[in-house]
N, C-alpha and C positions, 0 to 999 in steps of 0.2 A: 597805224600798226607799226611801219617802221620806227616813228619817235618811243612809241611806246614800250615794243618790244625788245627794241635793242638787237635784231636779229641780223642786221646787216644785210637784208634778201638786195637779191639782186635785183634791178629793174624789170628784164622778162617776168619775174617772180609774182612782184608788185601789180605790172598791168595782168596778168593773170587772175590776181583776185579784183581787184578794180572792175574784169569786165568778164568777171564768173555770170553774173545773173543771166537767167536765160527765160525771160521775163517774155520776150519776144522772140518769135520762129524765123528762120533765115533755111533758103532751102541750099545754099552755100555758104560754108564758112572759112573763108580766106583768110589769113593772117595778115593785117593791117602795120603800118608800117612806122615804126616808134623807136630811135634811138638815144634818147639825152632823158637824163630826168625833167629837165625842165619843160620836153615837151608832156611827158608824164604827168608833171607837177600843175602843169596847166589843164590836162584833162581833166585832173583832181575839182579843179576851181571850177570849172564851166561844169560838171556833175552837180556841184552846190547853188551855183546858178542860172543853170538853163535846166529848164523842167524836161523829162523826158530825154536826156542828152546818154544819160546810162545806155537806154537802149538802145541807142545808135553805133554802140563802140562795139569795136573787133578787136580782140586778141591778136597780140603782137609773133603767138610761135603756136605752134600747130598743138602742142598741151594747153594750152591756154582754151584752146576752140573747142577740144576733146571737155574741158572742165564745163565749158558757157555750157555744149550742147545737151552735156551729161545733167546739166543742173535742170532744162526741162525739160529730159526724158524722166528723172527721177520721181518730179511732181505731179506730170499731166496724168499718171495713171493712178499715183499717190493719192491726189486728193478725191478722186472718185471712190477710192478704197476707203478715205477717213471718211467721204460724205456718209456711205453706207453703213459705218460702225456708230455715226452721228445719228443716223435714224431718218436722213431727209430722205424723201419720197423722191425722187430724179427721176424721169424717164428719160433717156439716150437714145439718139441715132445711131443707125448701126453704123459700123466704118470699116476699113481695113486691117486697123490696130488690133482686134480681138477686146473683149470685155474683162478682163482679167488684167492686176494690173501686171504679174509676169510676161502676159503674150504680149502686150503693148509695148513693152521696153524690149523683148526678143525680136518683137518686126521693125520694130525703130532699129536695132543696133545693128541689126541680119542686112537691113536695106543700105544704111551710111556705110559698114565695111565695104559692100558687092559695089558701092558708087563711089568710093574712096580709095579702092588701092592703088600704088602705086600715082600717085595724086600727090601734087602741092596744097589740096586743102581740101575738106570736109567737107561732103556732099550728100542728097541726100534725090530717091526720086521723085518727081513731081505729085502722082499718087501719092506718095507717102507724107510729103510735105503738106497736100492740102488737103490729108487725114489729120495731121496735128495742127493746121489754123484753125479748123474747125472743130475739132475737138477741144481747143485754148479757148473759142468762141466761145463754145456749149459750156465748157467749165465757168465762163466768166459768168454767163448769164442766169446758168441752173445752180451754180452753189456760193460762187463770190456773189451774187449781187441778191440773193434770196432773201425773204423774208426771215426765214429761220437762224441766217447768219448775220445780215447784217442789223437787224434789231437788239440782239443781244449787245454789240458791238458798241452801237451808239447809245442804249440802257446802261450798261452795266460795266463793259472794258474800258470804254473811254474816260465815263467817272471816274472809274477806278486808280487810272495812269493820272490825270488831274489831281487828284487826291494826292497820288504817292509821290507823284513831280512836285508839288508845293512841299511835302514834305520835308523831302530831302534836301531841297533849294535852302529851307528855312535852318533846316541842321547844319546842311553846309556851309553857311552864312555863318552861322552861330559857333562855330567849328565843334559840334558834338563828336566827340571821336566813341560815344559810346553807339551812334547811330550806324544801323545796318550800309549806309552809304562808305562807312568807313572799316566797320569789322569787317565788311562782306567782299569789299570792292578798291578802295585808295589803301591798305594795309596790306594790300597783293602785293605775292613778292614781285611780279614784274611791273601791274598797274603803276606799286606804290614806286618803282622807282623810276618811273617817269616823273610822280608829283614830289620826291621829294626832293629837298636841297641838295647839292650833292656835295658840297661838305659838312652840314652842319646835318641833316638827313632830316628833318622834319618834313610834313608834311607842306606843302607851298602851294596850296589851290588858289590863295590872293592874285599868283601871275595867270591863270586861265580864266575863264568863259567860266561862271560857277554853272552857268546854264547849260554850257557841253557836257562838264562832268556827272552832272544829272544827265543829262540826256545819254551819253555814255554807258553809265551806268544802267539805266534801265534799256539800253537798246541788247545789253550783253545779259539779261534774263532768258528763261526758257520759261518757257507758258507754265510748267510747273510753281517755277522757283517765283513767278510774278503773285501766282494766286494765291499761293503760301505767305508769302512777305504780306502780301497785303490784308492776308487774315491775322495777322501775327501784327501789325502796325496799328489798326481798326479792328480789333475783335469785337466790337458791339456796333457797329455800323448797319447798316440792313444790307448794303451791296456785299460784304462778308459772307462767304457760302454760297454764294447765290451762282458763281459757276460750276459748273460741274464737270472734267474731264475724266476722261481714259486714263488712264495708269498704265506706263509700258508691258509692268505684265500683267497685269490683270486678265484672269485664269478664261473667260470669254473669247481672248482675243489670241491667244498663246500656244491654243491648243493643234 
């Protein structure tokens, strides 16, 4: 992000989004202790090489912790709410969070303030904490790992990303600038001017990874924009259509 964007952020800034995910529960969140880019820069590298290592990191300043912890209050009640508009049959243990996914982010936030103030760091009570391992649990088990979601996944999305990652590999290879990897994505005005020469200004994907820049490319999709490109790439395929999502507003869900 910093090569790319040109934004100059700051270090704090950097480890903040670095170690946003809040993938896994901590019922303390301490700001961990980072000052050089180079130890930054090395976090970066053990993220790409040591499996699991994301979830291990702590936010370097107490916004940082605010961001990780915000990122899985926003989803744990989140995707209970998409299960139910997806149609999956779930049954739930009760807990202390409430069933709703408003009341579950009001007792999560009501509990970390009343155990946080006046605190060097982000806290949370133990009730409450091991309402959301087990409610991460019960998500993992009754909606990530279901039949209903992961069949489609390895059917239909994963073909699909194979499909459109050869693709673009091949266009970008071939340097098609009429190809969506280029109108859509290296022709940005900030993308492109990370890829282009910066005197002569052309496009220079020859010095990177043509493998990141697909990989890039399709990591900065939204679920919409994937299933769309891929209908619009493959319009006679059989996997074409064959997913079906929600529509932000779609008049069901809006009201």
């Amino acid at each position: 992000m910093q090569k790319i964007s040109g934004c100059n952020l700051t270090l704090q800034t950097l480890d903040g989004i670095l170690c946003h995910c809040g993938e896994k529960a901590f019922q303390k969140y301490e700001p961990a202790s980072i000052s050089t880019f180079a130890q930054y820069n090395q976090e970066v590298e053990q993220c790409y090489t040591t499996e699991n290592h994301i979830k291990k990191l702590h936010p370097s300043t107490l916004e940082g912790c605010v961001v990780r912890i915000s990122d899985m209050i926003a989803y744990i009640g989140k995707d209970r709410q998409d299960a139910a508009k997806a149609k999956l049959m779930v049954s739930y243990k009760e807990n202390d969070l409430g069933k709703s996914n408003p009341a579950i982010i009001s007792a999560i936030v009501t509990d970390i303030i009343s155990n946080s103030l006046e605190k060097p760091y982000l806290a949370m009570s133990p009730d409450i904490y091991q309402s959301i391992t087990d409610m991460l649990n019960e998500n993992g088990h009754l909606i990530y790992q279901c039949d209903d979601v992961t069949k489609p996944y390895f059917e239909t999305i994963k073909p699909m990303m194979e499909l459109m990652y050869k693709r673009f590999l091949k266009e970008l290879m071939a340097d098609d600038h009429d190809s969506l990897i280029y109108q859509h994505y290296l022709h940005g005005s900030i993308v492109g001017n990370f890829y282009r020469h910066p005197k002569k200004r052309y496009i220079q994907t020859d010095i990177h990874d043509p493998n990141d820049v697909v990989a890039d490319y399709i990591a900065s999709m939204t679920d919409d924009y994937f299933v769309d490109a891929f209908s619009y790439l493959f319009p006679h395929h059989e996997l074409t259509n064959k997913i079906k999502y929600i529509e932000y507003f779609d008049k069901r869900y809006t009201k």
